[in-house]
RODONU-676862 format. One record per atom (N, C-alpha, C, O, CB): residue in three letters; atom name; x negated, z, y negated. Coordinates in steps of 0.1 Angstrom, whole numbers. Glycine has a CB too. Example, Ala and Ser with C-alpha at 12.3 -4.5 7.8 and 13.67 -1.06 7.14 Angstrom:
BEGIN
<atom "ALA","N",<-132,78,57>>
<atom "ALA","CA",<-123,78,45>>
<atom "ALA","C",<-132,78,33>>
<atom "ALA","O",<-142,85,33>>
<atom "ALA","CB",<-113,90,45>>
<atom "SER","N",<-128,71,22>>
<atom "SER","CA",<-137,71,11>>
<atom "SER","C",<-129,79,0>>
<atom "SER","O",<-134,80,-11>>
<atom "SER","CB",<-141,57,6>>
END
This chain:
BEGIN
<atom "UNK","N",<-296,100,164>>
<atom "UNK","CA",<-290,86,162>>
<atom "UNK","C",<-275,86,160>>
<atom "UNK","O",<-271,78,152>>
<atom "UNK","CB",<-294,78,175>>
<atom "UNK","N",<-268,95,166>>
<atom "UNK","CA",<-254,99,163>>
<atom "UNK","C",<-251,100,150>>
<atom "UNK","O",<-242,93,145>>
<atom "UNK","CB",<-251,112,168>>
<atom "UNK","N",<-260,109,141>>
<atom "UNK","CA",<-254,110,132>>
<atom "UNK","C",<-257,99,122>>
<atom "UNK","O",<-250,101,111>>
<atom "UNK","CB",<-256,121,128>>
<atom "UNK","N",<-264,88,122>>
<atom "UNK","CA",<-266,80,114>>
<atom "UNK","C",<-254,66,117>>
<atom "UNK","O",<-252,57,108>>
<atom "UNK","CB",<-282,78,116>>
<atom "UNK","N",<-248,66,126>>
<atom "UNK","CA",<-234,59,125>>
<atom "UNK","C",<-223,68,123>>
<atom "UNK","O",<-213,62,121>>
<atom "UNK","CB",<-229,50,136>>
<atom "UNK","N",<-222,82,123>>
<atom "UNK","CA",<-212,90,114>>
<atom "UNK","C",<-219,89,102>>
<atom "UNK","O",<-208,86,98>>
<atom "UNK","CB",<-208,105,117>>
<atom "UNK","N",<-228,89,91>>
<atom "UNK","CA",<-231,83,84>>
<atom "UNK","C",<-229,76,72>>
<atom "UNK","O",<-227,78,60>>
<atom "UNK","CB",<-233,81,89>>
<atom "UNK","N",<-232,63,83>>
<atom "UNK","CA",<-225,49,79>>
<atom "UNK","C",<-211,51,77>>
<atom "UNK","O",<-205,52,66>>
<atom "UNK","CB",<-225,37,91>>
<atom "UNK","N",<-208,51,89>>
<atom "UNK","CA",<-189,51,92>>
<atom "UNK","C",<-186,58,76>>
<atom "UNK","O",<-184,52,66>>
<atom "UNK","CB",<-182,65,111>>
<atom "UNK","N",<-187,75,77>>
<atom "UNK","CA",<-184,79,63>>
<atom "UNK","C",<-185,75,49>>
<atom "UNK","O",<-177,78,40>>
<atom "UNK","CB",<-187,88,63>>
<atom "UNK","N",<-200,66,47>>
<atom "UNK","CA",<-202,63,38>>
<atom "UNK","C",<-191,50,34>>
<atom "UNK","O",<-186,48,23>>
<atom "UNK","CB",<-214,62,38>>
<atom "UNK","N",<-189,45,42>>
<atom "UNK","CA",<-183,31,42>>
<atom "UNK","C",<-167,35,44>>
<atom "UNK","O",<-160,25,43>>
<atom "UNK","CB",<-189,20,54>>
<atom "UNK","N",<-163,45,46>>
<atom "UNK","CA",<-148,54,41>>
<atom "UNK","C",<-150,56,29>>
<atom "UNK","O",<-141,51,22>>
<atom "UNK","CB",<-145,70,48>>
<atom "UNK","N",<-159,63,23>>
<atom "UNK","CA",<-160,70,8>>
<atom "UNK","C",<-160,54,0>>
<atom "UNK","O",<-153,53,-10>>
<atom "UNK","CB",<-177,82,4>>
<atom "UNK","N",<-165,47,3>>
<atom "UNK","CA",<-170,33,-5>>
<atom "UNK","C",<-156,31,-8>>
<atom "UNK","O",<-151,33,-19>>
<atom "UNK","CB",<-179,19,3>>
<atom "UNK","N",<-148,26,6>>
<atom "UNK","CA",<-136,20,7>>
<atom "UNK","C",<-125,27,1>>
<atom "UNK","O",<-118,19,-5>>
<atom "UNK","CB",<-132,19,20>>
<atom "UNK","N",<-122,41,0>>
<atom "UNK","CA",<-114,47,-9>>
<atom "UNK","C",<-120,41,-17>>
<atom "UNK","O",<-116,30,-19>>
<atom "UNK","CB",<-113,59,-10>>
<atom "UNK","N",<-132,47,-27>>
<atom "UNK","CA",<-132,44,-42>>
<atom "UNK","C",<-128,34,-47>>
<atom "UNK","O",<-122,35,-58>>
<atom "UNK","CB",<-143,44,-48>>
<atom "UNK","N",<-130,18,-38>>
<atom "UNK","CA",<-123,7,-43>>
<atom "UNK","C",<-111,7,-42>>
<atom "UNK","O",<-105,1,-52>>
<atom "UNK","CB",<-125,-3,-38>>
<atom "UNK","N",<-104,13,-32>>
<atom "UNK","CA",<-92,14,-28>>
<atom "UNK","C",<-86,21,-43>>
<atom "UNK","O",<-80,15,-52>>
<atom "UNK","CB",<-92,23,-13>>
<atom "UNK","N",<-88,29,-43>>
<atom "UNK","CA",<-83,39,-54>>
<atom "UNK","C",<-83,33,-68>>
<atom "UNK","O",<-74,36,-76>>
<atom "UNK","CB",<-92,53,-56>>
<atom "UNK","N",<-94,20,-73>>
<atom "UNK","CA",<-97,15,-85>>
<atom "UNK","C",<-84,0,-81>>
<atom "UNK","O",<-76,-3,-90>>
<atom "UNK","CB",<-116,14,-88>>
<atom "UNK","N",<-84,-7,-72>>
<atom "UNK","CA",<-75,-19,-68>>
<atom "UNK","C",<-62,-11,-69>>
<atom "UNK","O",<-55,-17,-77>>
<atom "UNK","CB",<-78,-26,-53>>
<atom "UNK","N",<-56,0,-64>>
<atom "UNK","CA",<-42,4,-63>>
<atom "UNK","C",<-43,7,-80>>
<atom "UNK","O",<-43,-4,-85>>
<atom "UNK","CB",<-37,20,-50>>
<atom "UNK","N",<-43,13,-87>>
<atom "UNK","CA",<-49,16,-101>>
<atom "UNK","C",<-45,4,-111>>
<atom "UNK","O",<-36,3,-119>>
<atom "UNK","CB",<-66,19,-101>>
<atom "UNK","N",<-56,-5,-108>>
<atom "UNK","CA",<-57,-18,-119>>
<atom "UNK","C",<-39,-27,-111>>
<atom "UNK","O",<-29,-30,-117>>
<atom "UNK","CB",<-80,-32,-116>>
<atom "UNK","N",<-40,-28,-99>>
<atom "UNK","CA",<-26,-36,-95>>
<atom "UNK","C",<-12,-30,-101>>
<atom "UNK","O",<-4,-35,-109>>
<atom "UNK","CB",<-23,-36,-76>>
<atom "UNK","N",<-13,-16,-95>>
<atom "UNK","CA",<0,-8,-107>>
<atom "UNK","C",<1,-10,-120>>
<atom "UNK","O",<12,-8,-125>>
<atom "UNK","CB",<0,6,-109>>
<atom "UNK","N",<-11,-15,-128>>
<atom "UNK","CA",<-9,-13,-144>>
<atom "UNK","C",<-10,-26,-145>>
<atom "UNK","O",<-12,-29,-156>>
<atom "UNK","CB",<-19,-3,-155>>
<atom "UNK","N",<-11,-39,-136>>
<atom "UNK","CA",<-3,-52,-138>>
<atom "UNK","C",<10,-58,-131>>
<atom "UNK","O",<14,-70,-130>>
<atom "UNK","CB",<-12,-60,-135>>
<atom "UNK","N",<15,-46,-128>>
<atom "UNK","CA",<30,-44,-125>>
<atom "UNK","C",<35,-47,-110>>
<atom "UNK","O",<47,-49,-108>>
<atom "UNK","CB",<39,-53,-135>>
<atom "UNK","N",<24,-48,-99>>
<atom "UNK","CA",<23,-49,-86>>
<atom "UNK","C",<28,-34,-81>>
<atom "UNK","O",<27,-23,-86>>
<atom "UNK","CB",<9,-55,-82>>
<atom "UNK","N",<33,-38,-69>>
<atom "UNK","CA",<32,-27,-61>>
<atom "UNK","C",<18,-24,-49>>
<atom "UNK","O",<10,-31,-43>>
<atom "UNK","CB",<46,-29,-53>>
<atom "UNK","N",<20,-11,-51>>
<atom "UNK","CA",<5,-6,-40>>
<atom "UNK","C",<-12,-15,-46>>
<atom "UNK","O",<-19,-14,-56>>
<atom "UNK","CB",<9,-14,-18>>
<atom "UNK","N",<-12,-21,-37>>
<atom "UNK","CA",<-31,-31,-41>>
<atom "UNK","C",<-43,-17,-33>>
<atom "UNK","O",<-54,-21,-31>>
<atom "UNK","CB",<-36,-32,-69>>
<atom "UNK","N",<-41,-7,-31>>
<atom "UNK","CA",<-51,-2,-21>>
<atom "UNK","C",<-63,-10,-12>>
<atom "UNK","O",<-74,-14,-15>>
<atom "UNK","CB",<-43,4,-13>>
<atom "UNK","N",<-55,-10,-1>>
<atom "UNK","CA",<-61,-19,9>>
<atom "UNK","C",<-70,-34,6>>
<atom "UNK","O",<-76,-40,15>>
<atom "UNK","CB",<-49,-23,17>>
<atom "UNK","N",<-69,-37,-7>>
<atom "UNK","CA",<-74,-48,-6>>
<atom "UNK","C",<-88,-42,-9>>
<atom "UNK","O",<-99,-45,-5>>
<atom "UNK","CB",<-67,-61,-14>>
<atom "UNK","N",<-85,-33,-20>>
<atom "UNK","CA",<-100,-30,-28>>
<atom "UNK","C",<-107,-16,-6>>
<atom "UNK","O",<-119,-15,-3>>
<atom "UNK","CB",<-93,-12,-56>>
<atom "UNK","N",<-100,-12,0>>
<atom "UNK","CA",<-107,-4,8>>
<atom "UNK","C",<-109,-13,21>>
<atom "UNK","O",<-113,-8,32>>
<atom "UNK","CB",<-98,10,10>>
<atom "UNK","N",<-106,-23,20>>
<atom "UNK","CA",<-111,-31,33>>
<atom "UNK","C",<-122,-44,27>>
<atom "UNK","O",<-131,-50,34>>
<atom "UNK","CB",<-96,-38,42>>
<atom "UNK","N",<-120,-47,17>>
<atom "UNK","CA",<-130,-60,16>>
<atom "UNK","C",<-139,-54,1>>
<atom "UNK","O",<-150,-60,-1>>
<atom "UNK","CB",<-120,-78,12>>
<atom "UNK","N",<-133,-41,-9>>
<atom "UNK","CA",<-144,-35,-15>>
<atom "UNK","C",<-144,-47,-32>>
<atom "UNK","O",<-135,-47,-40>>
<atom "UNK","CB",<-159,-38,-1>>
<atom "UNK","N",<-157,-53,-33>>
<atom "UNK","CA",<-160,-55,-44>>
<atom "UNK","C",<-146,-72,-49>>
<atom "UNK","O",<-139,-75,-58>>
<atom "UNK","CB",<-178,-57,-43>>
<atom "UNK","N",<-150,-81,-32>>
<atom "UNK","CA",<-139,-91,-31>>
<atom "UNK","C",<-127,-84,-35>>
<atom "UNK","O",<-125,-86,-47>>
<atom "UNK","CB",<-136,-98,-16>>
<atom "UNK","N",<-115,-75,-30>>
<atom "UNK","CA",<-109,-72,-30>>
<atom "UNK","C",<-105,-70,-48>>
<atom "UNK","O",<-94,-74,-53>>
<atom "UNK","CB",<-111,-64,-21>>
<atom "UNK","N",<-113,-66,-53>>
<atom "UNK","CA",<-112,-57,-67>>
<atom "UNK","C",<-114,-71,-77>>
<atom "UNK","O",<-112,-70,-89>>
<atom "UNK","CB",<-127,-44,-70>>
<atom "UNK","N",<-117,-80,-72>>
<atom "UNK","CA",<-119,-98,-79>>
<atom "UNK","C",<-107,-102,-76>>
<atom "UNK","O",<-101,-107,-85>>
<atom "UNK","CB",<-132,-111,-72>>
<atom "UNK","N",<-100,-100,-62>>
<atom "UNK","CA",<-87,-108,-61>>
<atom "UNK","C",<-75,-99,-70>>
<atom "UNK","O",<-66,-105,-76>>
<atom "UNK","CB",<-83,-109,-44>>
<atom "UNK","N",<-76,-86,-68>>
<atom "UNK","CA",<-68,-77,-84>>
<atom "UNK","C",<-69,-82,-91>>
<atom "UNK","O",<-59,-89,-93>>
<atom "UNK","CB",<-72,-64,-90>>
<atom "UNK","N",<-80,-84,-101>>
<atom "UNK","CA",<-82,-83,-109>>
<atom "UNK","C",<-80,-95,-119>>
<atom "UNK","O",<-78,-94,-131>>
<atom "UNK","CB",<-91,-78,-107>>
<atom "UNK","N",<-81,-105,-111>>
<atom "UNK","CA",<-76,-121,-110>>
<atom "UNK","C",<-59,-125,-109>>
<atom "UNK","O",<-54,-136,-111>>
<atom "UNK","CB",<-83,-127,-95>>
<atom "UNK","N",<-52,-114,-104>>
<atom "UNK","CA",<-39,-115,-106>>
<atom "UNK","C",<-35,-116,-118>>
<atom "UNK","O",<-40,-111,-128>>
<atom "UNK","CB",<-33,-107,-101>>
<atom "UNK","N",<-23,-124,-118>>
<atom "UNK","CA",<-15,-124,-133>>
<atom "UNK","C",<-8,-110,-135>>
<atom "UNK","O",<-5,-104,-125>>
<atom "UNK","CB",<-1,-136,-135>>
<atom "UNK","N",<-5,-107,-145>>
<atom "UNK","CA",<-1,-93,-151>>
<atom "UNK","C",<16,-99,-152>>
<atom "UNK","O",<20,-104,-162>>
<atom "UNK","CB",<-11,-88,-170>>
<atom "UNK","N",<24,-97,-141>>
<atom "UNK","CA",<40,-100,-142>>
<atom "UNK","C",<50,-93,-147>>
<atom "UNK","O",<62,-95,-146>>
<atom "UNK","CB",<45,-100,-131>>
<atom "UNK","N",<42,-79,-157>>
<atom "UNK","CA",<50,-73,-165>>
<atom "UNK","C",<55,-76,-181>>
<atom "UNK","O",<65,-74,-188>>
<atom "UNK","CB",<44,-61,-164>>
<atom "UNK","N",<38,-86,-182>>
<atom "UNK","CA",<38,-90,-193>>
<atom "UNK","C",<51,-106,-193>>
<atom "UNK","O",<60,-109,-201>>
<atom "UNK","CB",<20,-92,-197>>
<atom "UNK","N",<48,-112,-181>>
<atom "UNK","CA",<53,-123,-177>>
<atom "UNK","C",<68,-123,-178>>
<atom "UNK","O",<76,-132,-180>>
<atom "UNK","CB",<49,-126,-164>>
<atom "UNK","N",<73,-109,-175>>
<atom "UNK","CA",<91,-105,-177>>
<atom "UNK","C",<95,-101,-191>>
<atom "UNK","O",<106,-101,-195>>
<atom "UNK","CB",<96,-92,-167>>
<atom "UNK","N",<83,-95,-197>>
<atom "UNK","CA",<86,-95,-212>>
<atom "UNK","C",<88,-107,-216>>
<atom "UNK","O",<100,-110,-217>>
<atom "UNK","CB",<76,-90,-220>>
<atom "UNK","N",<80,-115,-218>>
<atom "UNK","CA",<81,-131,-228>>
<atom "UNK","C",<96,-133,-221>>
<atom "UNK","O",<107,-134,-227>>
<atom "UNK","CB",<66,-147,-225>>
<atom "UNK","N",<94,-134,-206>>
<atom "UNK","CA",<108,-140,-200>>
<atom "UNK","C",<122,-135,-213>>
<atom "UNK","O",<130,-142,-220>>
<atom "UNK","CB",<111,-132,-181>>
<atom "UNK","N",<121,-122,-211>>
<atom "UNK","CA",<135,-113,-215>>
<atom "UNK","C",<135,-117,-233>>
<atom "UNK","O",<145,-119,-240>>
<atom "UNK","CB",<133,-92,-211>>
<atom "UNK","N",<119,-115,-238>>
<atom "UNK","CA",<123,-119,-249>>
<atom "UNK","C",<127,-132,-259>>
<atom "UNK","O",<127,-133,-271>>
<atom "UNK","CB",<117,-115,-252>>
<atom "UNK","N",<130,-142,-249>>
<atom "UNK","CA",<125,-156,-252>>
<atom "UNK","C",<142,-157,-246>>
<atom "UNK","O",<150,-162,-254>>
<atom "UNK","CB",<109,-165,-242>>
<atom "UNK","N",<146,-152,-233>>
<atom "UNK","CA",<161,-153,-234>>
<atom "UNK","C",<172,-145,-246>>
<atom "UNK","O",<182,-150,-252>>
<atom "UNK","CB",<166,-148,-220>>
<atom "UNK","N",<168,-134,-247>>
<atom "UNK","CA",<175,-126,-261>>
<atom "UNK","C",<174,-131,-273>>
<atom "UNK","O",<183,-127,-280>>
<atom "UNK","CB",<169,-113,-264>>
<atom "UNK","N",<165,-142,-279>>
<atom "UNK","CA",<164,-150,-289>>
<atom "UNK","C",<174,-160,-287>>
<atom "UNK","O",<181,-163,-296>>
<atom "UNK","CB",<152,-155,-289>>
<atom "UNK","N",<173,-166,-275>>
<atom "UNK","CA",<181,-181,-271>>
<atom "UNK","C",<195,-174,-274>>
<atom "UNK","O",<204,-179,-282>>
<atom "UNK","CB",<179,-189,-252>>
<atom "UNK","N",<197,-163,-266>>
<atom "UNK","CA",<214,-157,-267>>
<atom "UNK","C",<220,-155,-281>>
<atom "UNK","O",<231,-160,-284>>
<atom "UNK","CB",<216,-141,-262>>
<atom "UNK","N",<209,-148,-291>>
<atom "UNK","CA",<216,-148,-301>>
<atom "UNK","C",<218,-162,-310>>
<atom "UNK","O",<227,-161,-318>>
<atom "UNK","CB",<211,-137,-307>>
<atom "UNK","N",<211,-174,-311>>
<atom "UNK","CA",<210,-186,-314>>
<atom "UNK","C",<223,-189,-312>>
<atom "UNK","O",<230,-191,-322>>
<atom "UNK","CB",<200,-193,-307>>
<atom "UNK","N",<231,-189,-295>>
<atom "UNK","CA",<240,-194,-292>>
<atom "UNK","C",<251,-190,-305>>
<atom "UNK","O",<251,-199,-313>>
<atom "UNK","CB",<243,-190,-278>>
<atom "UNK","N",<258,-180,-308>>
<atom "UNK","CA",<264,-170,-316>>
<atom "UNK","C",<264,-180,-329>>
<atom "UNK","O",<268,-176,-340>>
<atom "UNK","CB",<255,-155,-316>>
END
């Protein structure tokens, strides 16, 4: 009976990394820091609330390029 909640327990470690590892992953390449924990504690939710974030790298591009237009206009 022991070993069937070491088991569990481990299986549900291995689960939690894998999400973990795919949420830190997809959050970094939308310009967040970390995102682990969300995908290794809540799993598939977690990887919907990533994945649902706005991408703020793209968001500082338009920003920068939309002011570098206006600057040279001024001129």
């Amino acid at each position: 009976m022991e070993y069937y909640w070491l088991g569990l327990i481990g299986g549900y470690v291995v689960v939690g990394l894998v999400f973990g590892l795919i949420t830190q992953y997809l959050s970094e390449s939308k310009g967040y820091q970390g995102g682990f924990w969300w995908g290794f504690w809540l799993g598939l939710i977690g990887l919907l609330v990533v994945g649902f974030r706005p991408d703020i790298r793209q968001r500082n591009y338009e920003y920068h390029r939309n002011n570098d237009n206006n600057d040279e206009k001024r001129f």
